[in-house]
Structures are given as C-alpha cells and as structure tokens.
C-alpha positions as CSV (number, residue, x, y, z in Angstrom):
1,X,-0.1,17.6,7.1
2,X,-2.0,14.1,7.4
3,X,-4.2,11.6,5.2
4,X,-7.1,11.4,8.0
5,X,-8.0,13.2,10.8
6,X,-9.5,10.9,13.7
7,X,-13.1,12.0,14.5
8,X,-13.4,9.0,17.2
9,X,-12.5,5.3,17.7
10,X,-13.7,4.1,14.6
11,X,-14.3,6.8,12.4
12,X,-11.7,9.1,10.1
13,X,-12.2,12.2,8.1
14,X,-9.9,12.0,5.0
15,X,-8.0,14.8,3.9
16,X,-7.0,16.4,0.3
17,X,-3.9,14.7,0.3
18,X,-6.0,11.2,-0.4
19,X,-7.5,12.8,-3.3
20,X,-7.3,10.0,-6.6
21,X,-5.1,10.1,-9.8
22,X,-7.8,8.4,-11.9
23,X,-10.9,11.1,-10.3
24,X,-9.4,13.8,-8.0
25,X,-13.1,14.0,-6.7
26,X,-12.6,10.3,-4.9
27,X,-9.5,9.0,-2.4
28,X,-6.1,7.4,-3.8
29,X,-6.8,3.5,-2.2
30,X,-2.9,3.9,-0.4
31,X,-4.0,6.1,2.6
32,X,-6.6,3.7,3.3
33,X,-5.0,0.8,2.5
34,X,-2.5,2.1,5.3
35,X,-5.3,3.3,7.5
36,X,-6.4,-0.4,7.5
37,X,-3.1,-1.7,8.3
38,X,-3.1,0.3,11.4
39,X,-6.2,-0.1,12.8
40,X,-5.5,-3.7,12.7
41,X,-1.6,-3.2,14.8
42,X,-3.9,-1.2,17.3
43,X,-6.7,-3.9,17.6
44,X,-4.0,-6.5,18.2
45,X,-1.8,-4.0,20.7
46,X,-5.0,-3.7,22.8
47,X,-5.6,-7.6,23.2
48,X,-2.1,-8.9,23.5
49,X,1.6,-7.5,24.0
50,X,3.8,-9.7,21.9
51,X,3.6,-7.6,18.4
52,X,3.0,-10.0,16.0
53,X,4.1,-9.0,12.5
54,X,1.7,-8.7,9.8
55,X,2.6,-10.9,7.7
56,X,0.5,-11.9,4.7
57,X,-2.0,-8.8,3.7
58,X,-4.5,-9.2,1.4
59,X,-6.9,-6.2,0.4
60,X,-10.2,-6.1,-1.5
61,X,-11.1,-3.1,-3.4
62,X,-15.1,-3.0,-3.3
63,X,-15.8,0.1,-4.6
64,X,-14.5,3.6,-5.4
65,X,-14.1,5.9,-2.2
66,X,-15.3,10.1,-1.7
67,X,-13.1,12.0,0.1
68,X,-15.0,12.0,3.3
69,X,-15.8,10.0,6.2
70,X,-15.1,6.6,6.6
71,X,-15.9,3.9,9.5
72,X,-13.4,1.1,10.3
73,X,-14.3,-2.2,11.9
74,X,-11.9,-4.8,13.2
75,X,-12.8,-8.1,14.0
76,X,-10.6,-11.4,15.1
77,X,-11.6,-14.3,12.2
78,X,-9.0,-17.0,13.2
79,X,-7.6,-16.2,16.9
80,X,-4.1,-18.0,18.3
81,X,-1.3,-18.0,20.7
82,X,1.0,-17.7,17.7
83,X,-0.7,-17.0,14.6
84,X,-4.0,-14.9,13.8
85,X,-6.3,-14.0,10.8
86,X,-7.8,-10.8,11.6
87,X,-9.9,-9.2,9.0
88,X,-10.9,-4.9,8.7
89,X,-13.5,-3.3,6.9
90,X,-13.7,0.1,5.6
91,X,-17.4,1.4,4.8
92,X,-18.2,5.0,3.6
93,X,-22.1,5.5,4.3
94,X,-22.8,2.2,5.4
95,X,-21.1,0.9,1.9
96,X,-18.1,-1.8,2.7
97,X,-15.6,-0.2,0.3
98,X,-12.1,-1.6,1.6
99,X,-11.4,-5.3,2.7
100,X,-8.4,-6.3,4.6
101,X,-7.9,-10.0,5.9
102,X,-4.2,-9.9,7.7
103,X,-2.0,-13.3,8.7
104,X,0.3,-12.4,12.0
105,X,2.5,-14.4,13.1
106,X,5.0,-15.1,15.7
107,X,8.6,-14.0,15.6
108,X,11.3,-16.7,16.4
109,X,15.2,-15.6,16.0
110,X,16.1,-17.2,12.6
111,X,19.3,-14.5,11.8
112,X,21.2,-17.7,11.0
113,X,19.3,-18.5,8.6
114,X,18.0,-14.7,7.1
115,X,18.6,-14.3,3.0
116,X,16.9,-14.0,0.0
117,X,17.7,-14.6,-3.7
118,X,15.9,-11.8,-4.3
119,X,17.9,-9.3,-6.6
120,X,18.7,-6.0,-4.9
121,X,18.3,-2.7,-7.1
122,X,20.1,0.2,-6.8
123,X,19.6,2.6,-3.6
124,X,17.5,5.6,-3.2
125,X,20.8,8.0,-3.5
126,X,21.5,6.1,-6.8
127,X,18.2,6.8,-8.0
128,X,17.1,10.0,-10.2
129,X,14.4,11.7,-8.9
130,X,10.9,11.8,-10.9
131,X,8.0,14.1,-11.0
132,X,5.3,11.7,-10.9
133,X,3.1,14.5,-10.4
134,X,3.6,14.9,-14.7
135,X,2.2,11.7,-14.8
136,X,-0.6,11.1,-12.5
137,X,-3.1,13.9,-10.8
138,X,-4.3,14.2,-7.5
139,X,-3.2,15.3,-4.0
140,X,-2.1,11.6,-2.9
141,X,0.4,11.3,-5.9
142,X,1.8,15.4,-4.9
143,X,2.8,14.4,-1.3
144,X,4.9,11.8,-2.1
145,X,8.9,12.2,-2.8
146,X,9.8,10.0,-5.9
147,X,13.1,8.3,-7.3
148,X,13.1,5.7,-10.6
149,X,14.6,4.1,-13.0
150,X,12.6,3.6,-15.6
151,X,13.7,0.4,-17.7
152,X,11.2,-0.4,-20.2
153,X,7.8,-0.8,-21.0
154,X,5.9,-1.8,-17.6
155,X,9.9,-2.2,-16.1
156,X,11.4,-0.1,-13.0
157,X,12.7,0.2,-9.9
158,X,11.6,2.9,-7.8
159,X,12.2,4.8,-4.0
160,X,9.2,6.4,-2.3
161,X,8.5,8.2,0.5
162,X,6.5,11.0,2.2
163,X,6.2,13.6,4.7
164,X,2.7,13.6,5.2
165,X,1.6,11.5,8.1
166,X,-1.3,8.9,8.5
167,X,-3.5,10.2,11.2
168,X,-3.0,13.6,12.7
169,X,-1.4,13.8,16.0
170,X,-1.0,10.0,15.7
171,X,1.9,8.0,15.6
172,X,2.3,4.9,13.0
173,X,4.6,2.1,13.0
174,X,7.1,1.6,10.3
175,X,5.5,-1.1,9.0
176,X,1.7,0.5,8.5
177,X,4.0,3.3,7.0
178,X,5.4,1.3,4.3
179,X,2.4,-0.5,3.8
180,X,0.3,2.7,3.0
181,X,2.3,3.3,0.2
182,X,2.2,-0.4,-1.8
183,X,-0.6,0.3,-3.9
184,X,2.1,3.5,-5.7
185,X,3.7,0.1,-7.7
186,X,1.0,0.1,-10.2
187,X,1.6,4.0,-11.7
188,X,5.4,3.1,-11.2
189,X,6.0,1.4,-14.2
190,X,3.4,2.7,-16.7
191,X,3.2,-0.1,-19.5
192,X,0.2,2.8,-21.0
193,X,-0.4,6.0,-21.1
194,X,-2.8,6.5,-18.4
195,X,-4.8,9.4,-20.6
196,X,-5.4,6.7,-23.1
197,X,-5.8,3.4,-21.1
198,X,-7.8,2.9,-17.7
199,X,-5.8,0.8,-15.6
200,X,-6.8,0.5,-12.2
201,X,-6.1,-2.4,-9.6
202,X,-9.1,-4.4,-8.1
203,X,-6.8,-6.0,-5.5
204,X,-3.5,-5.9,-3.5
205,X,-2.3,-8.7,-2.0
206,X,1.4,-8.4,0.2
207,X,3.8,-10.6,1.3
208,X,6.5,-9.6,3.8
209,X,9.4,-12.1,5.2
210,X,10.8,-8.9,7.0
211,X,9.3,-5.8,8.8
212,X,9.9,-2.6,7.0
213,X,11.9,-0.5,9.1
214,X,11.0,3.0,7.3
215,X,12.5,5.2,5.2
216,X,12.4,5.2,2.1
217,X,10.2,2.1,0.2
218,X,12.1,0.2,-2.9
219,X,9.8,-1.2,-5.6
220,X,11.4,-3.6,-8.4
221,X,7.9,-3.5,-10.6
222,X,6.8,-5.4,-13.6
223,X,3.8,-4.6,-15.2
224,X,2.2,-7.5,-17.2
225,X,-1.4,-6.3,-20.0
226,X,-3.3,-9.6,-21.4
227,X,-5.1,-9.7,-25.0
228,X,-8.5,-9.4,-22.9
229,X,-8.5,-6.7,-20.3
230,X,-6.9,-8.3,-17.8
231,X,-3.2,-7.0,-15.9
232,X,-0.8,-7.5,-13.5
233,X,1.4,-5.4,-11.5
234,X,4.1,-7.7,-9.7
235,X,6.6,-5.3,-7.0
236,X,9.5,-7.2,-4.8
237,X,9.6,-4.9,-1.9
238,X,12.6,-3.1,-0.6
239,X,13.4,-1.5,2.4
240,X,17.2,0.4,2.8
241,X,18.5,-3.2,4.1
242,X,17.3,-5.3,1.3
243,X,14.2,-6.7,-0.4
244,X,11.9,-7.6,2.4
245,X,8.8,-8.6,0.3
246,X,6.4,-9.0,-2.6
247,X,3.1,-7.2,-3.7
248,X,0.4,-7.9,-6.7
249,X,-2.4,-5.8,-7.5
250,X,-4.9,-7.6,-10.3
251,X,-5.8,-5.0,-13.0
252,X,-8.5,-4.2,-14.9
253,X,-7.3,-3.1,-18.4
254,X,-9.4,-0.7,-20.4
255,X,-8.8,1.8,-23.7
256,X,-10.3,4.7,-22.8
257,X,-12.1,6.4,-25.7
C-alpha cells in the first residue's frame, strides 16, 4: 500500500489512499505535502552529503488536486555551506497546485543546551483510540491509525500514524514521514461540524527544533474561528521523545448551506 507510485524522476501517480475528506474525487493535501518534503531531502542528498535538517517548511496550497498525475520540480533559491532556501513545486497539468519553500540548516551538537517549555501531553498508549473515519471521508483519512483526547471545542491532543508508505518501493526518512502527516491537525480538533461548516486550510507553515524520529506523531491542537471567515489551526508537534515543533494552517471559514 502507498500514496504515489513513481512513474519517473519527476513525475508520481497518486493512489486511492490520497483521496480528500472534503471531495473524495480530489487528493487529501498530506501525501503531497509529504511528497514535497521528500523530493526536496533527495535534491539536497544528490548535491551534498552533510543532511541538513529541514528546518522551517512553509507550504502554499494553490489550488485543489485530482487524484492523478502530478510533476514535481526542485529548484535551489538561496544556496550555502550551512544554510539553504530551497523551494518545490507541484503542478497537475501544467497547473502549480502545491508550493513548498524549505530553510535547512546545519547541525551543531547543542545536547547541553536541548529543552523546551513546551507542555508534553500524554503518550500514544495513554491515548483512546478514535475512528476518525466517523468523522471525515476519504481514503487518506482510512489509512491512518488514530488516538485523541478530545478536550473541548477546537481542543485536543492527538497520536497518528500509518502503514501505508509514501512512494512504492521507496524508502522515506523519518522526518518526510512525519511531515506527510501535519496537515491531519486541522480535522483533529473539530471546533464545527464539518457537514455544516467548510473549513479548509489555505496554508501550512512548520517549525521543527528537532528531527522527528518516527513513530507515532503527537498533536497538541487548538483551533481558533473569527466573526468573518477567517481560522486558525495552531499544533505543537510531538514525537515519542517530546514536543519537537510547531505547525499553523490559515483557514478559510465557511457555513455551508
């Protein structure tokens, strides 16, 4: 089972599993948003060997994505010895759907100094399981293993993972595995009822002060509705070891009816 099959270098055939909870007839934004991820590790594994860490991603949601083929282009915005901007485009028919501009930057050995004030939330084995299948449609949604807590309106914290791989016959790093599922945080802690209220994110934008190191994902969401159509969905990121992040994805808020 995989999200894309590889057709060549720069061009992927998605899969069911991508298909949408808001249209099962387009692709979930997480497989690609992890597809992105990866094909930027790759780029920067082919022109250098020291495995800088993404660490600032910022993605731009252009347009809504069918579930079939999609070309990825890489390109090098800000080169440097120890930090890089590099930005990846995903197109469907010549149509730029998915932006990703990336910051990488160089490891030093700070373990001294490692911490964050960041509260931790209770661990996946602590954590009931949820069908969030009941919730949300769509093949994406299916193929992932769910625990929460829900707390309160637009409040929970959450463990995700999934068995379904990236690419087929290809092998992902922790990180782009973690990373593909991110954009989850905004149907983890519904603030609406999604068959009454559209509420989809036009953004993501991710912060990571450490690598993921797989497993199962954390999520300590908050989900924020304005009096004019605007949202917010705010995640610190947890891997089994701690929080090792943030993500936000901007919302656009809209009754449906």
């Amino acid at each position: 089972m995989h999200y894309f099959e590889r057709l060549d270098e720069a061009r992927f055939a998605a899969t069911e599993y991508t298909q949408g909870a808001w249209n099962c007839a387009e692709q979930h934004i997480a497989p690609s948003i992890g597809l992105l991820a990866h094909a930027v590790e790759q780029d920067r594994d082919r022109r250098r060997d020291d495995r800088l860490p993404l660490a600032r991603l910022s993605y731009d949601i252009l347009g809504t994505v069918p579930i079939g083929v999609v070309d990825v282009d890489v390109q090098v915005r800000r080169p440097g010895r120890s930090i890089e901007l590099v930005e990846a485009t995903m197109s469907h028919a010549g149509r730029p759907v998915l932006v990703l501009r990336a910051w990488l930057m160089q490891r030093f050995d700070t373990e001294p100094l490692a911490g964050s004030s960041f509260a931790p939330i209770p661990g996946p084995q602590d954590t009931p399981a949820w069908d969030m299948p009941g919730l949300w449609r769509g093949g994406f949604i299916a193929s992932l293993h769910v625990r929460r807590t829900q707390i309160g309106p637009g409040r929970a914290t959450a463990w995700a993972r999934t068995d379904v791989g990236l690419i087929a016959e290809e092998t992902v790093s922790p990180a782009t595995a973690a990373i593909m599922l991110f954009d989850i945080g905004n149907g983890l802690a519904v603030r609406a009822d999604p068959e009454k209220v559209a509420f989809p994110n036009i953004d993501l934008t991710a912060h990571l002060f450490s690598e993921p190191r797989g497993g199962w994902l954390g999520f300590d969401t908050t989900v924020s509705f304005g009096s004019d159509g605007l949202g917010l969905t705010h995640s610190v990121i947890h891997d089994e070891t701690g929080p090792i992040g943030t993500s936000s994805q901007m919302l656009t808020v809209r009754p449906i009816g």
